[in-house]
C-alpha positions as CSV (number, residue, x, y, z in Angstrom):
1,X,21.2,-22.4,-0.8
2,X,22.6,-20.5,-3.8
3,X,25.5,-17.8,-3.1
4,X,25.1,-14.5,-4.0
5,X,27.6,-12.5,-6.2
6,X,28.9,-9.1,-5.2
7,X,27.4,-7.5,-8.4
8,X,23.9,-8.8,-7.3
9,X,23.9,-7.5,-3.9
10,X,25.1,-4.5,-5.2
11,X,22.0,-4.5,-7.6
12,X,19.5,-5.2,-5.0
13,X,20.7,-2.3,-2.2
14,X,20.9,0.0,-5.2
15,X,17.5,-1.1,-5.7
16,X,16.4,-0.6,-2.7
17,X,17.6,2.6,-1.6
18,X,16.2,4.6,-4.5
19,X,13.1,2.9,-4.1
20,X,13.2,4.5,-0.5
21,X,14.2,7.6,-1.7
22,X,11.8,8.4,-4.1
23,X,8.9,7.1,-2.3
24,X,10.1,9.0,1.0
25,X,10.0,12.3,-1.1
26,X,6.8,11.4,-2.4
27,X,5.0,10.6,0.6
28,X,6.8,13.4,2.3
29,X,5.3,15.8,-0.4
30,X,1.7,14.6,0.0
31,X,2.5,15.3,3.9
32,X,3.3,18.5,3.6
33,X,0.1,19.4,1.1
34,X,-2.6,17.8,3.0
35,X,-3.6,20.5,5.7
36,X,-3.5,19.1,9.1
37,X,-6.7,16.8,9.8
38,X,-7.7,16.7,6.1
39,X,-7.0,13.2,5.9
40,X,-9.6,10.5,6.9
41,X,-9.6,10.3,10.8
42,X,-6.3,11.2,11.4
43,X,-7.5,13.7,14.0
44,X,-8.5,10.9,16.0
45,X,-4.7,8.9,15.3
46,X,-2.8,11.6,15.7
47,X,-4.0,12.3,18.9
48,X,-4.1,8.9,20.2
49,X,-0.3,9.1,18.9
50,X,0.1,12.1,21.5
51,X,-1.5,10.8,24.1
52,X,-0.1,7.2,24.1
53,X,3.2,8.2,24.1
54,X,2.7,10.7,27.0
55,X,1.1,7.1,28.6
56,X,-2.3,7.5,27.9
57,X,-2.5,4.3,26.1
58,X,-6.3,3.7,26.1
59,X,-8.2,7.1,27.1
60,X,-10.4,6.8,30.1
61,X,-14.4,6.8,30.0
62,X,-16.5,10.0,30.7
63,X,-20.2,10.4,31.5
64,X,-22.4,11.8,28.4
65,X,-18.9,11.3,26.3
66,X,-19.6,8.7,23.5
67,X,-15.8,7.3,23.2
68,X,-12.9,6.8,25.1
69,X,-11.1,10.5,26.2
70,X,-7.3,11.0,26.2
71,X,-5.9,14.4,27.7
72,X,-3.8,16.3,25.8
73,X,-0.9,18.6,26.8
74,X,-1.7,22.0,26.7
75,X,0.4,22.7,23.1
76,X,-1.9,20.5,21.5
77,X,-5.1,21.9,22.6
78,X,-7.6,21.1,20.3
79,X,-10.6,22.8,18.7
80,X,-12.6,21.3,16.2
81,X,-12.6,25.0,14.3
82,X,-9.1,23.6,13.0
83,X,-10.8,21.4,10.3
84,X,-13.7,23.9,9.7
85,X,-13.2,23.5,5.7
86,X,-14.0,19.9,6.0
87,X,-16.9,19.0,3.6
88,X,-16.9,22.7,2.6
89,X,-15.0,22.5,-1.1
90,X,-15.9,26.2,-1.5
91,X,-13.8,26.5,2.1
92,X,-9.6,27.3,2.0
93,X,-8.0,25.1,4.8
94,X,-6.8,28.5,6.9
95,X,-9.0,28.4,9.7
96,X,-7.8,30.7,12.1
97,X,-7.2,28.5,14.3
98,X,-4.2,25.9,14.7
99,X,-3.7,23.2,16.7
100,X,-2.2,24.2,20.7
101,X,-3.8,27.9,20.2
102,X,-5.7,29.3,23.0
103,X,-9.4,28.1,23.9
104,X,-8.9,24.8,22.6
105,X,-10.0,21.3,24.8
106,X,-6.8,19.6,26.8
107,X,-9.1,16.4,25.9
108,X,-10.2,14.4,23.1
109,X,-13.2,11.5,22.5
110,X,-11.4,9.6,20.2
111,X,-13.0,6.5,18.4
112,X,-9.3,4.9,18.2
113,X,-7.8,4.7,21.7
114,X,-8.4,0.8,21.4
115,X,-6.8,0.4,18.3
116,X,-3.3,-1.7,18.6
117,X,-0.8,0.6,20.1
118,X,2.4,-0.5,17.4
119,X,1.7,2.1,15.1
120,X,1.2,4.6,17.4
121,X,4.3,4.3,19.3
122,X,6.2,3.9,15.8
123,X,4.6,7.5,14.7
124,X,4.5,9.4,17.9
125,X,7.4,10.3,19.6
126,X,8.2,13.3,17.7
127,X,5.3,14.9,19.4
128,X,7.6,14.7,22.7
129,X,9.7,17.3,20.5
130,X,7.9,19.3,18.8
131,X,4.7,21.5,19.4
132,X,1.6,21.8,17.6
133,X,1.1,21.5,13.7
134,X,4.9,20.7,13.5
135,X,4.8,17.5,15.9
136,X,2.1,16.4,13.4
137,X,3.9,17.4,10.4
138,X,6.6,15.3,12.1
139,X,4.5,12.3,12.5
140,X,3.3,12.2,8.9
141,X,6.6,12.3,7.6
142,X,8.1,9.7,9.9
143,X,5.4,7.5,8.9
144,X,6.0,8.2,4.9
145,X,9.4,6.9,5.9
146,X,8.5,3.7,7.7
147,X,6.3,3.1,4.5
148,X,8.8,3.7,2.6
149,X,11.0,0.7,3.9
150,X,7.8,-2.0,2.6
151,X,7.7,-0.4,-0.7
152,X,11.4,-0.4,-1.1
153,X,10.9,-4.5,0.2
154,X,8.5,-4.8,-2.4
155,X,10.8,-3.2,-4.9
156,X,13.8,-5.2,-4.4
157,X,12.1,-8.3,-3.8
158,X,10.6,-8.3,-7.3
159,X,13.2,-7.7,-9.0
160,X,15.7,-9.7,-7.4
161,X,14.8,-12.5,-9.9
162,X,15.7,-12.7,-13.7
163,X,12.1,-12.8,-14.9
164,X,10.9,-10.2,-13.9
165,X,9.8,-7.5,-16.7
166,X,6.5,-6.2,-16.2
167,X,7.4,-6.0,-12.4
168,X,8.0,-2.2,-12.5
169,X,4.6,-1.8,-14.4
170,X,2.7,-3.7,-11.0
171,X,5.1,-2.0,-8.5
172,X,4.0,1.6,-10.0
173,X,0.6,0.9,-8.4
174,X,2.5,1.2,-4.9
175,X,3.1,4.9,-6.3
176,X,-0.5,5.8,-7.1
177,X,-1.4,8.9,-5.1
178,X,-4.4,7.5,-2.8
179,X,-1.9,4.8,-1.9
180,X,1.0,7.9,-1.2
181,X,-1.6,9.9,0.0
182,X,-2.2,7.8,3.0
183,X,1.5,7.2,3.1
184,X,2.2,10.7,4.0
185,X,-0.8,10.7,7.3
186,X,-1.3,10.0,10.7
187,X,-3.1,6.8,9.7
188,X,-2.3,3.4,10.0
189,X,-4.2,2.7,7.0
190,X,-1.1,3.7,4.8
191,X,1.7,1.3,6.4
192,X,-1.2,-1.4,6.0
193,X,-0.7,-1.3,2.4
194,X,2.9,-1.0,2.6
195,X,3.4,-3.8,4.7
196,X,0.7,-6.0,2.0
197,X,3.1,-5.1,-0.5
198,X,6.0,-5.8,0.7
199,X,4.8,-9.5,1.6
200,X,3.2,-10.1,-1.3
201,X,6.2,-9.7,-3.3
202,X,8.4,-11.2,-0.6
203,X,6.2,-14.2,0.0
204,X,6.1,-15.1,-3.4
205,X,9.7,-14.8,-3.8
206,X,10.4,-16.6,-0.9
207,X,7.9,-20.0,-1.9
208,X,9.5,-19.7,-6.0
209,X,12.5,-20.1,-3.1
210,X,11.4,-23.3,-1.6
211,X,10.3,-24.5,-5.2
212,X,12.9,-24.2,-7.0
213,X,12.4,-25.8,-10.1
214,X,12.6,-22.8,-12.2
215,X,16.3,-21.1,-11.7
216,X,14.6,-18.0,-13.5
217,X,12.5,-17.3,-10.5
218,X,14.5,-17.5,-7.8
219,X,15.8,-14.6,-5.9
220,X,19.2,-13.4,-6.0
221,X,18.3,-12.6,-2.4
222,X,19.0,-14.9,0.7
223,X,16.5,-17.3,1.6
224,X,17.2,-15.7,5.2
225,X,16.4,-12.0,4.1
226,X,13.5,-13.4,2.5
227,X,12.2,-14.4,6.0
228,X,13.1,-11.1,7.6
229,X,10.5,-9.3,5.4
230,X,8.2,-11.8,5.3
231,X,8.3,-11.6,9.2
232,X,8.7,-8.0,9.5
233,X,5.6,-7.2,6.9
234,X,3.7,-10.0,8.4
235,X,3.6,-8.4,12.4
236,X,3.2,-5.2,10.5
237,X,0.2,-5.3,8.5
238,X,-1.4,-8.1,11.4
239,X,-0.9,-5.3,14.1
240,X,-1.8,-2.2,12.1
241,X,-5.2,-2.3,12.2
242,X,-8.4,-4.5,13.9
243,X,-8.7,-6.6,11.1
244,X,-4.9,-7.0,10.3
245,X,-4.7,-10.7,11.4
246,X,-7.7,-11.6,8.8
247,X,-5.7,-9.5,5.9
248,X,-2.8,-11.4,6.8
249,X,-4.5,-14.5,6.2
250,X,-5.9,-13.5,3.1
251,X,-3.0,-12.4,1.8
252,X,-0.8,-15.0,2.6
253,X,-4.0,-17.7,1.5
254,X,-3.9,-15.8,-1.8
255,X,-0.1,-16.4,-2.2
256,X,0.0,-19.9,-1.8
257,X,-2.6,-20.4,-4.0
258,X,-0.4,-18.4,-6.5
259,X,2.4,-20.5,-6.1
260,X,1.5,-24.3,-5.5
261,X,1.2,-27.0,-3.3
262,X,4.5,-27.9,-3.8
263,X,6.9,-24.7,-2.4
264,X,3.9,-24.3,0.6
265,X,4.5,-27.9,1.7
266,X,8.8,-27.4,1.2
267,X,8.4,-24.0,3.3
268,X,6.6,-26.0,6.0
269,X,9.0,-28.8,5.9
270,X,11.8,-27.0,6.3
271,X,13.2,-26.6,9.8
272,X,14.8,-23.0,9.2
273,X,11.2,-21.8,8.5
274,X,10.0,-22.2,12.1
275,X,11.2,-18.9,13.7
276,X,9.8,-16.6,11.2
277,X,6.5,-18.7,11.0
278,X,6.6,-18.5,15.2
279,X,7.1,-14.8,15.3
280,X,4.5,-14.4,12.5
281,X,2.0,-16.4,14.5
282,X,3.1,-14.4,17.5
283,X,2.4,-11.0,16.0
284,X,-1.2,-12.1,15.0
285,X,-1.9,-13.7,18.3
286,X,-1.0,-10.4,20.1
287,X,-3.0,-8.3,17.7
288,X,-6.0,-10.8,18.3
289,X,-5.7,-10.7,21.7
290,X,-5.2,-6.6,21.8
291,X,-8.2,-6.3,19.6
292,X,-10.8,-8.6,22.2
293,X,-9.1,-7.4,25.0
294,X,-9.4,-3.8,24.3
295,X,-13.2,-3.8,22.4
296,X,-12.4,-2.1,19.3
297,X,-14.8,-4.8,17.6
298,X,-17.2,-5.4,20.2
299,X,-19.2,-2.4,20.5
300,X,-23.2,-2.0,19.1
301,X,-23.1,0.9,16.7
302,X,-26.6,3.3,16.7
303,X,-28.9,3.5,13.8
304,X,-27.0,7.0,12.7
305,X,-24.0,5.9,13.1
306,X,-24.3,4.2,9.8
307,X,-26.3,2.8,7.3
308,X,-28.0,-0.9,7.6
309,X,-27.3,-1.4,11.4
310,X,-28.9,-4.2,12.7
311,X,-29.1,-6.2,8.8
312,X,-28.7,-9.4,7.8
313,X,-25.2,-11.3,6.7
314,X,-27.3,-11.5,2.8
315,X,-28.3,-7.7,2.9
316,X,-24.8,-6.2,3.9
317,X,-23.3,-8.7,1.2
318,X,-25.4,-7.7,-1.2
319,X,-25.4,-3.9,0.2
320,X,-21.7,-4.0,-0.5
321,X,-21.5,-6.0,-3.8
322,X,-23.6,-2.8,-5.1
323,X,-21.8,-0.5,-3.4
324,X,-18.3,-1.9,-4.9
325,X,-17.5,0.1,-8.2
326,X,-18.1,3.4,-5.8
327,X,-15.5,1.7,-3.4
328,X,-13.1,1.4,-6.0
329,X,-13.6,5.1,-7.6
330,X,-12.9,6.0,-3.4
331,X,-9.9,4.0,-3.3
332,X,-9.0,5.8,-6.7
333,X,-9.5,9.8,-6.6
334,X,-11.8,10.6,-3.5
335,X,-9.5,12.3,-1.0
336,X,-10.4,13.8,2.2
337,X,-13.0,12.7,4.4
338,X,-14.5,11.4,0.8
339,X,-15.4,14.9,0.7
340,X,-12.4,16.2,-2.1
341,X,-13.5,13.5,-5.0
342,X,-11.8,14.3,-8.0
343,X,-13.8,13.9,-11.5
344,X,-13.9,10.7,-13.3
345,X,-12.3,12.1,-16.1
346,X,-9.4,13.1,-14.0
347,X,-8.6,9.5,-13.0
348,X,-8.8,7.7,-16.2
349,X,-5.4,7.3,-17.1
350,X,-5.2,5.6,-14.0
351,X,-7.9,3.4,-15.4
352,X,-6.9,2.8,-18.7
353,X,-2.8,1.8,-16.9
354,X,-4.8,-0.6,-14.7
355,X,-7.0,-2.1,-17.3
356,X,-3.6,-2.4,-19.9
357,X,-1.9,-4.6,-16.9
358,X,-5.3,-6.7,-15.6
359,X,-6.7,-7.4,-19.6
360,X,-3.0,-8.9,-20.6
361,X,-3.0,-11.0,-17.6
362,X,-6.2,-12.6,-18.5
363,X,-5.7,-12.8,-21.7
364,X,-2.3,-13.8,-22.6
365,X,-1.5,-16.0,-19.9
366,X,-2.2,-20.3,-19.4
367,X,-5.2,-21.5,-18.0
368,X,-3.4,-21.8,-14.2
369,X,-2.2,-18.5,-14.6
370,X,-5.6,-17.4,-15.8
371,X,-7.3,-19.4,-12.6
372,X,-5.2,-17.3,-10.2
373,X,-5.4,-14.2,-11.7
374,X,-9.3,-15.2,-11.3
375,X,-9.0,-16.1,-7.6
376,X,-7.1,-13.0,-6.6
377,X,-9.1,-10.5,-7.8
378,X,-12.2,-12.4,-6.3
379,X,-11.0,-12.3,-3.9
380,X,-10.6,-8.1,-3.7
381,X,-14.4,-8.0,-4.5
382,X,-15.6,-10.3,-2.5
383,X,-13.4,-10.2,0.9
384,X,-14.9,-7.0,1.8
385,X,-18.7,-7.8,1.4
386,X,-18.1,-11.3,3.4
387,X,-16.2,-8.6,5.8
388,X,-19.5,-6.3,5.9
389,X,-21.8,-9.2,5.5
390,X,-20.3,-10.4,8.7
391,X,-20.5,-7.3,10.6
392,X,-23.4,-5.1,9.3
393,X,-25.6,-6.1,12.3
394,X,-23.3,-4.6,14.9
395,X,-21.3,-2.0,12.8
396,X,-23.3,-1.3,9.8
397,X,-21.8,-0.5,7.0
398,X,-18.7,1.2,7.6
399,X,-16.4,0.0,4.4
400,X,-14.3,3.1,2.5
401,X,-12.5,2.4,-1.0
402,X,-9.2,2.9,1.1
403,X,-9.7,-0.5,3.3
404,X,-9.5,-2.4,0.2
405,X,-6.6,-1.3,-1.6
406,X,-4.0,-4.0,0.0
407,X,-6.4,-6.1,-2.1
408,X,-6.7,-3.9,-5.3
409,X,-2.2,-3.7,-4.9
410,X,-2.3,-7.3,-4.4
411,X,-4.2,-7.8,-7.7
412,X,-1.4,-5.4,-10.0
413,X,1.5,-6.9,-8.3
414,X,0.4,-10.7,-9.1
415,X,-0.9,-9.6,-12.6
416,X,2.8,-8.4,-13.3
417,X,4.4,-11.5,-11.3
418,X,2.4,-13.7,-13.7
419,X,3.0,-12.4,-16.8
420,X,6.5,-11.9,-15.7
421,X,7.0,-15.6,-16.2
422,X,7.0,-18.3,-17.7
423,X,3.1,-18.4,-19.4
424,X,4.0,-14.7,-19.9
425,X,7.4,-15.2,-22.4
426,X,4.9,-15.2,-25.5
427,X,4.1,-11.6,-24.5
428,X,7.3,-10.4,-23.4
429,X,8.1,-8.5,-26.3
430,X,5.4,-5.9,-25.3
431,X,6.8,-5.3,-21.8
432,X,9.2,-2.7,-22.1
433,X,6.6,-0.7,-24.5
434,X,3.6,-0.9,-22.1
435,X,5.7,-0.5,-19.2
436,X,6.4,2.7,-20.3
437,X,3.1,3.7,-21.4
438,X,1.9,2.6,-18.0
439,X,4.0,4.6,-16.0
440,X,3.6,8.0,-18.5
441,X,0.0,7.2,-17.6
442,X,0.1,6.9,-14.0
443,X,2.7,9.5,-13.4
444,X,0.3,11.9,-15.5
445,X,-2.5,10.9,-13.3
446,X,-0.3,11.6,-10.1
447,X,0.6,14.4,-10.8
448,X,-3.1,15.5,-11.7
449,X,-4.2,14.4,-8.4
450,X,-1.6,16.4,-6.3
451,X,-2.7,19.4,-8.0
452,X,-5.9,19.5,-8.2
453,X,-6.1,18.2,-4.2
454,X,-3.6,21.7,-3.5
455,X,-6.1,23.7,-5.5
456,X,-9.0,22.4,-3.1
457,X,-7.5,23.7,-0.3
458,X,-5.0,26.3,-1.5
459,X,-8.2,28.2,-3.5
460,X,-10.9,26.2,-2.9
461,X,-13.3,24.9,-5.5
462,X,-15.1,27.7,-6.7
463,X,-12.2,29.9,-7.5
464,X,-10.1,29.4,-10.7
465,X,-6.7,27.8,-10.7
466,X,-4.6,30.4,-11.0
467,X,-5.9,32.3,-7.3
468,X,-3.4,28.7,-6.2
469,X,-0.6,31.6,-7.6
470,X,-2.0,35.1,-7.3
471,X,-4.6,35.1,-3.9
472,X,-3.6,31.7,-2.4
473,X,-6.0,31.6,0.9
474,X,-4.0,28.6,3.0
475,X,-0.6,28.1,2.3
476,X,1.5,24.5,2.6
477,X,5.0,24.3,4.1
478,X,7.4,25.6,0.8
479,X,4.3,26.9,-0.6
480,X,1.8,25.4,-2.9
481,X,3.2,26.0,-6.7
482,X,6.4,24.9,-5.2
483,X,5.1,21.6,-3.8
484,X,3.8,21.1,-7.2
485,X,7.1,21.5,-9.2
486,X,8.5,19.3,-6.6
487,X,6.5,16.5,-7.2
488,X,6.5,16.7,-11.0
489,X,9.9,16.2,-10.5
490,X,10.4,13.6,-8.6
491,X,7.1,12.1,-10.2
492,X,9.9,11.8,-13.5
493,X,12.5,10.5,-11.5
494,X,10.1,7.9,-10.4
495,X,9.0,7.0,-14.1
496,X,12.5,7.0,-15.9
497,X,14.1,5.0,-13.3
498,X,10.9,2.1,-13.4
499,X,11.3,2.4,-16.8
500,X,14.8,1.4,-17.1
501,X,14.7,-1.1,-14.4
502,X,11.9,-2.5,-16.9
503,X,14.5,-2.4,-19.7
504,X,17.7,-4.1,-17.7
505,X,15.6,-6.6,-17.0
506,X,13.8,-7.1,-20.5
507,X,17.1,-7.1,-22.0
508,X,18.8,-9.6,-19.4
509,X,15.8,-12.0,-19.3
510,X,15.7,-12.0,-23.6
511,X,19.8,-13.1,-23.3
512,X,19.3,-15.5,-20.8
513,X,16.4,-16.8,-22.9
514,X,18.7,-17.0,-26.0
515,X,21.4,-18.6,-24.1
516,X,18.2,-21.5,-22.9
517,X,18.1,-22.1,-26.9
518,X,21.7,-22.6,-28.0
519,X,22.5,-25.0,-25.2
520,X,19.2,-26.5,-26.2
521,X,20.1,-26.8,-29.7
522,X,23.5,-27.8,-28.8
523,X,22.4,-30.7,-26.9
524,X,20.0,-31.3,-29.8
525,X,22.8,-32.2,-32.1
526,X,24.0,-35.8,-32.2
527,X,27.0,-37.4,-31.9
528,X,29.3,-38.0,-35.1
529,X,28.9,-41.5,-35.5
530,X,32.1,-43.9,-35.0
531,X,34.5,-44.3,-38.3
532,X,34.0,-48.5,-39.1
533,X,37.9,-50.1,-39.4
534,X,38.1,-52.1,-42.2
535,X,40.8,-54.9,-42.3
């Protein structure tokens, strides 16, 4: 195992704590935006959140009560009057009515008091603290910082190697606003996608590890720390949701395919690996057995519950293959319940980053490289109509653009791990320029989003923007124009620091490239040829 110098442990913290940082205050500015409940379901987490940690893990059944009911403590009575604006644009998010006021229930039907207790213990506890909106408030910004950790993994993972130059261009996908959106809820759907990215970048660090055979590609980091994420991300994303020990699969499937035979078969060779892959096999097991135990999957949705109960495995396929540009404008600008979409035009610098990133790796890169790239993003359209396919009969369809996007992530981060290579060299001199063109582009698009989300429920749609200013009718926590000014900013931040980590490692991959040739020419040059004696 290769020593590590001071200097690059120093490079890899600094990495990794302004990673944190800026993705903290990011997801801690969506948190504060979003009015409370505005985000998909998280009524129904956040109060499984309070009640489980009160030790009302699973809710109890009531006659004529569709799901499972938890009690609630009498400061967070609830009334469904506090999300009145929902699928009302026209509507401002001040209600009149907060969460704990007086005449709301002391107990919930929520649809996720199965669901696997981790996250909810992880999220919860400041409810024991705090009262009302504020506990929540709390929650989303403790689980902002828990996401934060994977992304900052992710970050100093990939670029703990020397090749790694369009890896700040994939990594800015972690920062797209659905993504931060979520990371800033009550839903476990955002650590999901933190955890995916942090073990997609770690697992394919730590098999370039076990391979070996290219000394530009292997981390700087330990082969030990390596496993700690892998592990860490692993139980996460497997326990985060129902179907977190089939994403786990996927994704770790996906990476070896990446990769080779040859690193999978040295990681599973190697004795050190067996206590991560243990614990790894013992955070899926638990989830599995959570999930049959407590029936999140095994109940018979009604006919208006969704659409195509009761189909076939070939018409919720199909049903979904249609269906999938729509999921992947969701998982792009459609916030709220999907009831805050933003306009198509508003999310096509997003687009046009993506397709810069995507079209290079396809067509710049080897035929292997080419394959992969090829399998991976099959793999993001297909594994959620297989998914649906599967299920329809009992569930019908029930797929959002959100579920998918630790596959849409996955497909940026191996896209910029690819051409960050070796197949990639012949395009390297394009990275720092695009890289920077990416993230002006995605940072604009960001920024765009946060707004115009604010102005939905600052104003609501029908009034202009500047009522967000003069007549505001909800206000955020700082206020919204100031929320705004604090996310441009650290938006920038964001962007000039990827940017020069894009440049460092441009430059110190282009020297290391020019050392290559000189002692390649040096060994090139033959011996001077004996002088013959003559007597």
């Amino acid at each position: 195992m290769e020593s590590i110098s001071p200097r690059g442990q120093r490079r890899t913290r600094s990495i990794f704590w302004t990673a944190f940082a800026l993705m903290a205050m990011l997801a801690t500015l969506w948190s504060l935006a979003s009015p409370i409940f505005s985000v998909p379901d998280e009524n129904a987490h956040a109060i499984k959140a309070i009640a489980q940690v009160r030790g009302d893990l699973t809710g109890h059944a009531v006659a004529g009560v569709k799901h499972s009911v938890v009690n609630l403590p009498e400061e967070y009575s609830y009334s469904q009057q506090v999300v009145c604006y929902l699928f009302h644009t026209e509507m401002t998010a001040d209600c009149g009515f907060e969460l704990g006021d007086e005449g709301g229930n002391g107990w919930f039907n929520t649809w996720v008091s199965a669901y696997n207790p981790v996250y909810y213990y992880l999220v919860g506890w400041p409810t024991l603290l705090l009262d009302g909106s504020a506990g929540v408030y709390a929650m989303r910004i403790i689980s902002g910082l828990l996401c934060s950790v994977f992304v900052a993994w992710a970050f100093q993972t990939a670029m703990s190697v020397r090749r790694s130059r369009w890896m700040p261009f994939g990594l800015a996908f972690l920062a797209a606003p659905m993504v931060v959106y979520l990371f800033g809820s009550v839903n476990p759907n955002g650590i999901e996608v933190a955890a995916a990215g942090a073990l997609w970048m770690s697992l394919l660090r730590l098999l370039q590890h076990f391979d070996g055979r290219d000394a530009g590609v292997v981390s700087s980091l330990s082969r030990r720390y390596l496993w700690l994420i892998v592990t860490v991300a692993s139980i996460v994303l497997a326990t985060a949701r129902a179907t977190g020990p089939l994403w786990l699969v996927v994704v770790v499937g996906l990476c070896f395919a990446a990769v080779g035979w040859r690193a999978v078969k040295t990681l599973f060779t190697t004795g050190s690996s067996y206590v991560g892959l243990a614990l790894v096999a013992a955070g899926g097991l638990f989830s599995i057995l959570w999930t049959l135990g407590g029936g999140s999957l095994s109940g018979q949705a009604d006919a208006s519950d969704a659409p195509q109960v009761g189909a076939s495995f070939v018409q919720g396929f199909a049903y979904v293959i249609r269906m999938t540009p729509g999921y992947f404008q969701q998982a792009i600008g459609f916030f709220g319940w999907l009831d805050t979409p933003l306009s198509v035009s508003a999310y096509w610098p997003f687009v046009a980053a993506l397709a810069i990133l995507v079209a290079l790796a396809f067509a710049g890169l080897d035929r292997r490289s080419v394959v992969t790239m090829g399998i991976v993003t099959g793999a993001a359209l297909l594994v959620p109509a297989f998914v649906q396919g599967y299920s329809v009969h009992q569930t019908g369809i029930i797929w959002q653009g959100r579920y998918g996007l630790f596959l849409y992530v996955g497909v940026t981060l191996v896209a910029a791990w690819l051409l960050s290579g070796r197949s990639g060299r012949r395009l390297g001199f394009l990275s720092v320029r695009l890289t920077w063109i990416g993230l002006v582009l995605m940072a604009a698009y960001g920024l765009t989003a946060f707004f115009l989300v604010l102005w939905r429920y600052v104003a609501g749609t029908e009034e202009s923007f500047s009522t967000m200013w003069e007549n505001p009718g909800w206000e955020p926590p700082l206020g919204a124009m100031t929320l705004v000014a604090l996310y441009g900013l650290v938006s920038l931040l964001f962007l000039l620091w990827s940017g020069r980590l894009a440049m460092g490692s441009a430059r110190a991959d282009d020297e290391a490239e020019a050392d290559e040739a000189d002692e390649a020419d040096e060994a090139a040059v033959p011996e001077p040829a004996p002088e013959t004696v003559r007597g």
